[in-house]
N, C-alpha and C positions, 0 to 999 in steps of 0.2 A: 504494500500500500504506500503511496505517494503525499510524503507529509508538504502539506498547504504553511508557506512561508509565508508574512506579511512582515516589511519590514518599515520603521518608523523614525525615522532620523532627520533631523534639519539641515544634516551634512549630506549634498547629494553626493560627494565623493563618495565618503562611506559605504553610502545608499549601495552604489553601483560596486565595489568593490566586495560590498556582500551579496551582492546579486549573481555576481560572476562566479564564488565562491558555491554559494548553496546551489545554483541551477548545476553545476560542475559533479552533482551527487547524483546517482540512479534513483535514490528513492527522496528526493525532496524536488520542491520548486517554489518559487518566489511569484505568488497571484498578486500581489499588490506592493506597491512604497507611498508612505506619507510623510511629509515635511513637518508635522506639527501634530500633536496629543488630538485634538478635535477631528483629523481628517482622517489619523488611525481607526478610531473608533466606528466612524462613516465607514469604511473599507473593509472592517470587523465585520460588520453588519453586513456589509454587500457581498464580501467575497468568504466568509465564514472558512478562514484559515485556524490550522492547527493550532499556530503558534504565532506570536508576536514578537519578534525582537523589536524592544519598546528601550528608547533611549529614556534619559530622565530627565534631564535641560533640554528643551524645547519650547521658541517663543508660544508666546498662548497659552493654549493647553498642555499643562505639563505632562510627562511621561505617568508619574501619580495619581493625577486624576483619571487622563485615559486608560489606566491599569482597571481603578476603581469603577470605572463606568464601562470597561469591558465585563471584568469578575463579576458584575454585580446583576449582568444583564442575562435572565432563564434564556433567551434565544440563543446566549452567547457563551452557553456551561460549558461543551465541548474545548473550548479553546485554552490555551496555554500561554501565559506571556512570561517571560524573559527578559529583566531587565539591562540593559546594556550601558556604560557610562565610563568617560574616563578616570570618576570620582567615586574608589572604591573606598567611603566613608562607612565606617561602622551604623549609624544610624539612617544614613539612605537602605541598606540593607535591612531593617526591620521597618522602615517606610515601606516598601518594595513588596513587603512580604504582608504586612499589614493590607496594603492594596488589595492583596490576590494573588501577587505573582507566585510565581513556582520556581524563579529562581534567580540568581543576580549574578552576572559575570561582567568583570573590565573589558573596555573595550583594547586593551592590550593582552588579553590573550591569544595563544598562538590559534592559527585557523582547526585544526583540529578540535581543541578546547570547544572550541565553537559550534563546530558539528556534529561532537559530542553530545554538546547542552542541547541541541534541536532535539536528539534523539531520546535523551534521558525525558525533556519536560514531555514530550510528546506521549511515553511510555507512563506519564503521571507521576513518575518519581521527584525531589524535590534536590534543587541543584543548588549550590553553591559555590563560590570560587574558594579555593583555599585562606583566602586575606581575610575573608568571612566566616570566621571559628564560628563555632558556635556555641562557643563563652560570652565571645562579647554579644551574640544577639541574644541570648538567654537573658544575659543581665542586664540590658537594653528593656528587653519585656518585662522583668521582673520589676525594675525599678520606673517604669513607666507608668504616670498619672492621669488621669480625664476621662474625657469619654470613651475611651478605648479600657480602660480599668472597668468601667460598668460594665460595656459588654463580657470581658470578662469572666464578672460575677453572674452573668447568664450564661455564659459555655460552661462555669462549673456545676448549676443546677443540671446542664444537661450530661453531665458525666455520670449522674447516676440512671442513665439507661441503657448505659456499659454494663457488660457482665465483666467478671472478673479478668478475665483470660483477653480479653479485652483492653480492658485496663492496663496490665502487665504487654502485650505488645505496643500499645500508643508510648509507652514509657520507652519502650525499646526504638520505634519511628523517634524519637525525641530527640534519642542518642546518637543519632544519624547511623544505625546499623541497615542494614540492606535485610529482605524476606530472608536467604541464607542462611544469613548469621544472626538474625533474629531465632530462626529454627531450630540450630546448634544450642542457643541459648536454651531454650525453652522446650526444647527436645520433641519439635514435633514439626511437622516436613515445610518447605518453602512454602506447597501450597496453599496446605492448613494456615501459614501467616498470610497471606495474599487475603483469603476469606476475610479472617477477622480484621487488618486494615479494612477493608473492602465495608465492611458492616459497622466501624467505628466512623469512618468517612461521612457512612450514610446518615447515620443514628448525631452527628454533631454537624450536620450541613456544612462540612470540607471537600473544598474541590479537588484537592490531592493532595499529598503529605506534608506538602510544606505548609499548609494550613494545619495540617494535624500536629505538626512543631509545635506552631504559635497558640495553637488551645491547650497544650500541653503545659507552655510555661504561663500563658496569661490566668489557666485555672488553678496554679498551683501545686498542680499534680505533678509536674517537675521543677525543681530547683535550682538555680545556678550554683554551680559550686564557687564555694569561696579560696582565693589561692591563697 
């Protein structure tokens, strides 16, 4: 199957330089480019792409909101955004993820990195660059106050429609372990864990794991550690 590329960038260099990249794969293609946050979301809607590599600084409409008003849109669940930026700032990445995204990489990763990341957020998995530990986004969510704190306190009333087994894999997604090795842990096969993400996803209205991170730390059910 042939993953639907939308890319979104104010830099039409870029633009094309990612164009030439991804169309260059057997199993990907680039349906759309938008210059600005407002006319991503337009092309969202029109060309109903897999995946968005979604810059963050763009005039207008920022990368963040059009994140948000993709994620946020039932027409527009299938899709995946990826946010892309030369400012790999600790707290752009828990903006990013807060959005909806599925995942944040620099725009100075190597091309591979990059084709990778289409493939992983495509697969649902939840992606990361390495500069983006996931200490500092834990304690970013942890220590984090407002309205994002309240909702919070509503993904943890919804925790208890987790079963147990349940429970103990989201802790494991948290840790950024893969089905595998989640399985290893917990002794029971990859697919068995696929299920139970699969039905925590559902049971806490996450689009895919990397959402299931941030209900993880925002309800308290995991903790940042302290060094």
């Amino acid at each position: 199957m042939t993953i639907k590329v939308l890319l979104a960038d104010d830099q039409a260099l870029l633009r094309s330089a990612f164009r030439v990249l991804v169309d260059s794969e057997p199993d990907m293609e680039v349906v759309g480019e938008a210059s600005d946050g407002a006319e991503a979301v337009e092309l969202a809607r029109a060309k109903g792409p897999d995946i968005v590599l979604m810059d963050i600084r763009m005039p207008g409409t920022d990368g963040f909101a059009a994140t948000r008003a993709i994620c946020s849109d039932p027409a527009l669940e299938h899709v995946r955004v990826v946010m892309l930026t030369t400012f790999e700032i600790d707290e752009y990445v828990v903006q990013s993820l807060r959005a909806g995204a599925s995942g944040f990489l620099g725009k100075g990763a190597e091309p591979e990195e990059l084709l990778s990341a289409i493939r992983v957020a495509a697969a649902g998995e939840a992606l990361l660059s390495p500069v983006a530990t996931k200490g500092l986004i834990a304690t970013f969510l942890a220590e984090s106050e407002g309205p994002d704190a309240a909702s919070g306190g509503y993904q943890a009333e919804r925790l208890a429609a987790l079963t147990g087994r349940e429970r103990e894999v989201l802790i494991q997604v948290a840790g950024g372990h893969s089905n595998d090795e989640i399985g290893e842990r917990l002794e029971v096969s990859p697919l068995t864990v696929k299920t139970h993400v699969n039905r925590a996803m559902a049971k806490l209205g996450a689009r895919d794991r990397a959402q299931l991170v941030v209900i993880a730390y925002e309800t308290g059910l995991v903790r940042p550690r302290v060094e």
